[in-house]
Wavefront OBJ file of the C-alpha trace (Angstrom):
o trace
v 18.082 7.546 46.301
v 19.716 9.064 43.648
v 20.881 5.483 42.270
v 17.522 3.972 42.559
v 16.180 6.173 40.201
v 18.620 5.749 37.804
v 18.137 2.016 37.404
v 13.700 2.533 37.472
v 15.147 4.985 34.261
v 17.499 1.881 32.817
v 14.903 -0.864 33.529
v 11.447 1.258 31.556
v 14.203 2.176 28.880
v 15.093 -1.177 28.337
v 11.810 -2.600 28.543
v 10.292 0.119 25.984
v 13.132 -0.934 23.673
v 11.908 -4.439 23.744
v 8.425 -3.790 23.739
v 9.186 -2.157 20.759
v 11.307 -4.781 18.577
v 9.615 -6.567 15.844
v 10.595 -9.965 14.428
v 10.558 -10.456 10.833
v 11.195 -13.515 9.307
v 10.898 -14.490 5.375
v 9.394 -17.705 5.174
v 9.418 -18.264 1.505
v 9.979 -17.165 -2.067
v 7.593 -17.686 -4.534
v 7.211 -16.334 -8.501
v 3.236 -16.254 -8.465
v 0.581 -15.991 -5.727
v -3.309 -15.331 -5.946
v -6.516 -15.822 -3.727
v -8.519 -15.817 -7.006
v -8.936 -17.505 -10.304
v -6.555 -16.298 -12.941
v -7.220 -16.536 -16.546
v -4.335 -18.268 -18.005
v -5.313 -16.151 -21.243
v -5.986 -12.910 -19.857
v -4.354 -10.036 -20.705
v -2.743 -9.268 -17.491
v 0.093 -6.244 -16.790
v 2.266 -5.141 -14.228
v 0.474 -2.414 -12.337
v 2.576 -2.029 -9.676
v 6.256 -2.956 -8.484
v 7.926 -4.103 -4.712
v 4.199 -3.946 -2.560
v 3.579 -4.471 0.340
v 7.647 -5.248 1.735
v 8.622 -1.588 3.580
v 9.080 -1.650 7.214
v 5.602 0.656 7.453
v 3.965 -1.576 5.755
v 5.242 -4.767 7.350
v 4.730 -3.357 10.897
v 1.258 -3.037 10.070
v 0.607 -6.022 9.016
v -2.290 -8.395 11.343
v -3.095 -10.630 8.498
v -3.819 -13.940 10.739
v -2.866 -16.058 7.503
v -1.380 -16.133 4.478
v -4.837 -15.360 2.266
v -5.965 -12.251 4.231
v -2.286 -11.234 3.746
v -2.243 -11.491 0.305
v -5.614 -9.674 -0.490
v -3.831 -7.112 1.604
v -1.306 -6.188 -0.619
v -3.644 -6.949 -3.920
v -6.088 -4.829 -3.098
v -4.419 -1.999 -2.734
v -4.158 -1.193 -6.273
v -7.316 -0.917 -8.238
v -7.208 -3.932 -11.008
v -5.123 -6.023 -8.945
v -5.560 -9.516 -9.405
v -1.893 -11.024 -8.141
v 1.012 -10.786 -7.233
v 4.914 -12.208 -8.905
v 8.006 -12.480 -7.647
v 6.585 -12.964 -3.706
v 8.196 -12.765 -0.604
v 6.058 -14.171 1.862
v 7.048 -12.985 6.151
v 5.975 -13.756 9.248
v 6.044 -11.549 11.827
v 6.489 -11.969 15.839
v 5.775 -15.631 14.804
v 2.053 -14.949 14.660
v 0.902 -12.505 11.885
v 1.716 -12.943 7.656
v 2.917 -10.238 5.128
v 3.785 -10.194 1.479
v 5.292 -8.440 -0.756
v 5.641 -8.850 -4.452
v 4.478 -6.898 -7.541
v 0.899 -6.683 -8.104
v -0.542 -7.457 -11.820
v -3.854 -7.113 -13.210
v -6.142 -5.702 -16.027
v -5.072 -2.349 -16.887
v -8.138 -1.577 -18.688
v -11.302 0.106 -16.806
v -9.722 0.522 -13.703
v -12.362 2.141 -11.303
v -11.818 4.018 -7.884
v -14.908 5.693 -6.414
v -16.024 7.062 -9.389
v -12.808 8.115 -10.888
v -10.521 6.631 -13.439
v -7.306 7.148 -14.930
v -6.864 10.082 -17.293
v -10.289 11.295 -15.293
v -9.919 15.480 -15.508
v -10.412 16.514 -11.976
v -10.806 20.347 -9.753
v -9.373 20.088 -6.673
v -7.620 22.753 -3.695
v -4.164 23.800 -3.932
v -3.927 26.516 -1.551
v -6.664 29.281 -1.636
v -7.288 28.068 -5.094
v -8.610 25.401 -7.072
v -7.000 23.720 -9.620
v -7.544 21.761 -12.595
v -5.532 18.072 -12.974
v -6.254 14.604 -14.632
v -5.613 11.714 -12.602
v -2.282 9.991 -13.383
v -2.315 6.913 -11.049
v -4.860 5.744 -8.645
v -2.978 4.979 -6.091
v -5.633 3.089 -3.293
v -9.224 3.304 -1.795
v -8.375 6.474 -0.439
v -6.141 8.915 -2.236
v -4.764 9.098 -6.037
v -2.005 10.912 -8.165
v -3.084 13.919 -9.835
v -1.152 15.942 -12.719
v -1.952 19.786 -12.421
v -2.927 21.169 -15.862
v -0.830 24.262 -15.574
v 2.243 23.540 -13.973
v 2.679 19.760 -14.531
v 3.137 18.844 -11.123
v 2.298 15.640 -9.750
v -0.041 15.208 -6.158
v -1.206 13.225 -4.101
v -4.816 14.230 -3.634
v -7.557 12.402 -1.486
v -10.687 11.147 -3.588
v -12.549 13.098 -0.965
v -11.534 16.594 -2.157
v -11.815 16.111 -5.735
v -14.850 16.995 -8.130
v -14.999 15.788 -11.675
v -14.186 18.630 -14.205
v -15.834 19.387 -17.471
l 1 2 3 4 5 6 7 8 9 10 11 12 13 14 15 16 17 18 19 20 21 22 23 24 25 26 27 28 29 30 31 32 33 34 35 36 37 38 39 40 41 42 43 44 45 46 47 48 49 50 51 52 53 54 55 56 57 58 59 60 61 62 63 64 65 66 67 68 69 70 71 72 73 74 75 76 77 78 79 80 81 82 83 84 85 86 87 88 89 90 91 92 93 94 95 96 97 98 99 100 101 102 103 104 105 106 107 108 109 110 111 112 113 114 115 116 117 118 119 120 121 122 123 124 125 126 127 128 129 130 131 132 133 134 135 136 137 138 139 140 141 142 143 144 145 146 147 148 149 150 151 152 153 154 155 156 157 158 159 160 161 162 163 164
């Protein structure tokens, strides 16, 4: 009896272990990649390095090709408009990922409402506090530099108020 359980134990331990395995396979190397249009004379910088490529990220990935994959990773910076030095995976030989930097246009960058050097009230503890955004980060939360102490956060756009 004893002994029968002990191999239901192995045989769900070893199956979770499988179930949970992920297959990652780069496919390609490539120095520039872009869903859109660029501007061979636009003024384009790097806004962001390595996207895209942790494990977190990589295990997330569902794109179901390449160009949903791509706008992925672009989009998750504001400005983005494409990506260098790419690595492009596929994953349990069915989904795409990519990972590269991300470059764009620097200037006028825009994330619900708020833009970079924006001065911003927001909680920190009981309290509020007053910061100006450093870095906006993606669709959902940004860096924020606290006026008084110089400390860097990451703040959702959600709990942040513009400051006068």
């Amino acid at each position: 009896m004893k002994l029968n359980s002990i191999k239901k134990i192995t045989v769900l331990a070893v199956s979770i272990s499988l179930a949970s395995c992920m297959s990652v396979k780069e496919i390609g190397d490539l120095n520039m990649i872009s869903t859109r249009n660029v501007d061979s004379k636009g003024d384009y910088v790097l806004l962001r390095n390595y996207m895209g490529g942790t494990k977190k990220e990589l295990k997330k990935s569902k794109a179901k090709d390449l160009e949903q994959a791509i706008n992925n990773v672009v989009k998750q910076t504001p400005g983005g408009e494409f990506l260098k030095n790419v690595k492009v995976y596929i994953i349990n030989s069915k989904y795409f990922a990519v990972e590269g930097d991300i470059w764009g246009l620097q200037s006028g960058q825009n994330m619900r409402g708020y833009s970079l050097g924006s001065k911003v009230q927001y909680p920190c503890g009981v309290n509020k506090c007053i910061g100006t955004i450093t870095d906006l980060t993606n669709d959902k939360v940004c860096q924020v530099k606290n006026e008084e102490t110089g400390k860097v956060t990451t703040e959702k756009y959600s709990d942040l108020k513009k400051a006068e």
